[in-house]
FIBATI-862667 format. One line per 4 residues: number of its first residue (from 1); their letters; for each residue x, y, z of C-alpha. Coordinates in steps of 0.2 Angstrom, whole numbers, plus 5000, padded with zeros to 4 digits. Example, Ala and Ser with C-alpha at 12.3 -4.5 7.8 and 13.67 -1.06 7.14 Angstrom:
1	as	5062,4978,5039 | 5068,4995,5036 .
END
This chain:
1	xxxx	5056,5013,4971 | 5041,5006,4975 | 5038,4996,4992 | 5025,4981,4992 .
5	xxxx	5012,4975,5002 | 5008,4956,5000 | 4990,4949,5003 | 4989,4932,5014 .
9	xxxx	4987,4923,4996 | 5003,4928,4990 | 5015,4911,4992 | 5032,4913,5004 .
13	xxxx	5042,4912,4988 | 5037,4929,4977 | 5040,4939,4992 | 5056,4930,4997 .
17	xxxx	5060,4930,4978 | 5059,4950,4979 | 5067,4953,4995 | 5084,4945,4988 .
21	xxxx	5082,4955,4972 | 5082,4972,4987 | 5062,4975,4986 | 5055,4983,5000 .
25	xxxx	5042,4971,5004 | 5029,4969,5020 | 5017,4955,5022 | 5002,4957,5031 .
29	xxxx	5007,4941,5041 | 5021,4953,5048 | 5009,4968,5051 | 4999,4959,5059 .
33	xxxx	4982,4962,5045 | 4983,4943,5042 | 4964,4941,5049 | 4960,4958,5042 .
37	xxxx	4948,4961,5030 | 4951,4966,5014 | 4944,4983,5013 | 4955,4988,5030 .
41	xxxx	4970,4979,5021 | 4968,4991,5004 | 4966,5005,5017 | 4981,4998,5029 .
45	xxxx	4991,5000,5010 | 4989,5020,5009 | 4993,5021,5026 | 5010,5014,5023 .
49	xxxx	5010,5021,5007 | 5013,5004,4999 | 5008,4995,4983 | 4996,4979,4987 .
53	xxxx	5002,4963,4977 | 4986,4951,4978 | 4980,4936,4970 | 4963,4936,4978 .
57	xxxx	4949,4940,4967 | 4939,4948,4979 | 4950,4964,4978 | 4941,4967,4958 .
61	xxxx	4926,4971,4967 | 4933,4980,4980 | 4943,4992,4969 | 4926,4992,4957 .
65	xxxx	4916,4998,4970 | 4929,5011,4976 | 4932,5018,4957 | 4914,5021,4953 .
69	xxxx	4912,5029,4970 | 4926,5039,4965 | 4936,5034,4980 | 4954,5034,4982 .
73	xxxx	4964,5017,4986 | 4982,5014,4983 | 4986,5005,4969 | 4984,4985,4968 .
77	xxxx	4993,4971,4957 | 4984,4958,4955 | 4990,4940,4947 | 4976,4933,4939 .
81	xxxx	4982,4916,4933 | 4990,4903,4947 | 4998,4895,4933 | 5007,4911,4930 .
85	xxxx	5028,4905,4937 | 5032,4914,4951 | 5049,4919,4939 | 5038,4928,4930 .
89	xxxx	5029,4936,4943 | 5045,4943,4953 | 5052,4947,4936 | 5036,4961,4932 .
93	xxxx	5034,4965,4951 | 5054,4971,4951 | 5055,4978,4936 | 5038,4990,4941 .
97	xxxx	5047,4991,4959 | 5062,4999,4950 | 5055,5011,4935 | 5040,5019,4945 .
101	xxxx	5035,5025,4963 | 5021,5027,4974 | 5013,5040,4966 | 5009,5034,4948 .
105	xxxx	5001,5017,4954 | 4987,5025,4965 | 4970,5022,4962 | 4975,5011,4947 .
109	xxxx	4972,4991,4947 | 4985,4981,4936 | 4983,4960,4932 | 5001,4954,4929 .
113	xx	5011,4945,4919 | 5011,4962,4909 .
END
């Protein structure tokens, strides 16, 4: 099963959503990365060999630059549309949780809904 890293954009209730559904989740207000920035956070993500959910933009770029560098990063969600129900968003986020690990979301970015 996969365990989650949220950014400090991710709202209260797609991690609480997840935790009841038995996600392993970790916010980086509760790692203390909350005034990190986002480069560390992508990096703090390997360490903990955890997936980073996101809706900040900034991470495209980030990851860009890392790819044509040809540099590793642990694998990143990314929720493109904040009109997209947080429903939906836990529903993709669990069903990803429990049908993959670690290992086959590194160095890959992913925009849900899928």
């Amino acid at each position: 099963m996969i365990r989650f890293y949220m950014d400090v954009h991710v709202p209260a209730a797609i991690t609480k959503g997840l935790r009841i559904r038995g996600v392993d989740v970790l916010t980086a207000q509760e790692d203390g990365f909350q005034l990190e920035v986002d480069p560390r956070v992508l990096e703090r993500c390997a360490e903990l060999r955890r997936v980073l959910f996101t809706r900040d933009r900034d991470f495209i770029k980030i990851v860009n630059s890392l790819s044509f560098a040809g540099r590793p990063f642990a694998g990143v969600f990314f929720a493109y549309s904040k009109a997209t129900p947080f429903a939906r968003i836990i529903d993709d986020l669990l069903l990803i949780a429990n049908t993959s690990d670690w290992e086959e979301w590194q160095n890959r970015f992913e925009v849900i809904p899928l």
